[in-house]
C-alpha positions in Angstrom: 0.0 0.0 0.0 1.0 3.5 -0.9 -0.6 7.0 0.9 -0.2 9.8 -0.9 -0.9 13.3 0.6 -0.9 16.2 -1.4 -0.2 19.9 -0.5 0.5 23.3 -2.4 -2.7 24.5 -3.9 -4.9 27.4 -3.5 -6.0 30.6 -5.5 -3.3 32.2 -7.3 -3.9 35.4 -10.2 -3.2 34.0 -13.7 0.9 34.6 -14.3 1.0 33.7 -11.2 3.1 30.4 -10.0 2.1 27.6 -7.7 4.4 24.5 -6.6 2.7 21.3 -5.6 3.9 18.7 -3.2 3.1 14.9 -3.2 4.1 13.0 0.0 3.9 9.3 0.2 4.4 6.7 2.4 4.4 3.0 2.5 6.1 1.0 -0.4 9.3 1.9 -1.1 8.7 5.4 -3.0 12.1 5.0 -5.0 10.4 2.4 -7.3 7.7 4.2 -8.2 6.3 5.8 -11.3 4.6 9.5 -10.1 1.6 11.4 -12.1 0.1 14.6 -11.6 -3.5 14.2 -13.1 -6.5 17.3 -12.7 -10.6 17.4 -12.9 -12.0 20.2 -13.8 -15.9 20.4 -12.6 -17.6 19.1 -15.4 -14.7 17.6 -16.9 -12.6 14.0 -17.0 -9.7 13.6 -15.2 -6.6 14.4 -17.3 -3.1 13.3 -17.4 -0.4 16.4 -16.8 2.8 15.3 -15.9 4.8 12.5 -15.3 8.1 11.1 -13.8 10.5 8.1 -13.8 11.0 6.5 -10.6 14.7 7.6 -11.7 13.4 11.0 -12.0 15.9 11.0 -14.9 12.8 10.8 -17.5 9.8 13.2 -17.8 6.1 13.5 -19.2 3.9 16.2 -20.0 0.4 17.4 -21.5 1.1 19.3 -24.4 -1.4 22.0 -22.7 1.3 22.4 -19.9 4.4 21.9 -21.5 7.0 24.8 -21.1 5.1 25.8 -18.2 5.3 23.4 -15.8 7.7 20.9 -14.2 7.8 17.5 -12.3 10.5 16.9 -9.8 10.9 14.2 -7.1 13.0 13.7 -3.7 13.5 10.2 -3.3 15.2 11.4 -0.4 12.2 12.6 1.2 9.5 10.3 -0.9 8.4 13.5 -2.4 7.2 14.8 -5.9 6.5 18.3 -7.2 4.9 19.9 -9.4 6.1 23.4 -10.1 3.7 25.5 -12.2 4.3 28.5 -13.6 2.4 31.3 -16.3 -0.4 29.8 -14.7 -4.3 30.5 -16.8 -7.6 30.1 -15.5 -8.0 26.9 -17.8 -5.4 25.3 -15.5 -8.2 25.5 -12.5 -9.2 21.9 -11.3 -8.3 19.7 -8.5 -4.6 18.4 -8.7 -4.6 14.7 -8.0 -0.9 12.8 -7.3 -0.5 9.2 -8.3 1.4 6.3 -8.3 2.3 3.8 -10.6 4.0 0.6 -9.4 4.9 -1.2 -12.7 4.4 1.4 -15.7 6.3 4.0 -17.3 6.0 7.5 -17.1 5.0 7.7 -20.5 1.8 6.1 -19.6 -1.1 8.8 -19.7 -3.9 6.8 -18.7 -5.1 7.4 -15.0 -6.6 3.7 -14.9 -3.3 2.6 -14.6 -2.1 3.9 -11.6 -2.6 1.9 -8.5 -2.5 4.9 -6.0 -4.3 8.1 -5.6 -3.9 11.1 -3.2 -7.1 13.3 -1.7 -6.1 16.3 -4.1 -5.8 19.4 -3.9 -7.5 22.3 -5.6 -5.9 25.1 -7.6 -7.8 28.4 -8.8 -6.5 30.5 -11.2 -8.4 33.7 -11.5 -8.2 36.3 -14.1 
């Protein structure tokens, strides 16, 4: 079993920059694949980033790409999301994940075996 706790979000002004944080616990965090994924209301959850359990390789939606990045602390059992030039399209619930066996290219949220609580992010105008 993995937990997974995220932290970070809250209302930010569109430019504006929020970092995410994604503590887990439980299996060993080293050997994990790591997503960000975000719901908007009214919308599917979506794929945004995603890391190696390296941390050597990186994913991302083209609709974030250039603006934000994924990070992790093996350290620490930790992964970030930093996100910058934020836009009001970017406001949903930020969801961490974990994937024990796939690669971070994998985009599809079935696939991941463990989910944090979120957290939500508003970008206003």
């Amino acid at each position: 079993q993995v937990q997974l706790v995220e932290s970070g979000g809250g209302l930010v002004q569109a430019g504006g920059s929020l970092r995410l944080s994604c503590a887990a616990s439980g299996r060993t965090f080293s050997s994990l694949t790591m997503g960000w994924f975000r719901q908007a209301p009214g919308k599917e959850r979506e794929f945004v980033a995603a890391i190696s359990w390296t941390g050597g390789s990186t994913s991302f939606a083209d609709s974030v790409k250039g603006r934000f990045t994924i990070s992790r602390d093996n350290a620490k059992n930790t992964v970030y999301l930093q996100m910058n030039s934020l836009k009001p399209e970017d406001t949903a619930v930020y969801y961490c994940a974990a994937d024990q066996y796939g690669s971070f290219r994998n985009r599809n949220s079935g696939t991941y075996d463990y989910w944090g609580q979120g957290t939500q992010v508003t970008v206003s105008s």
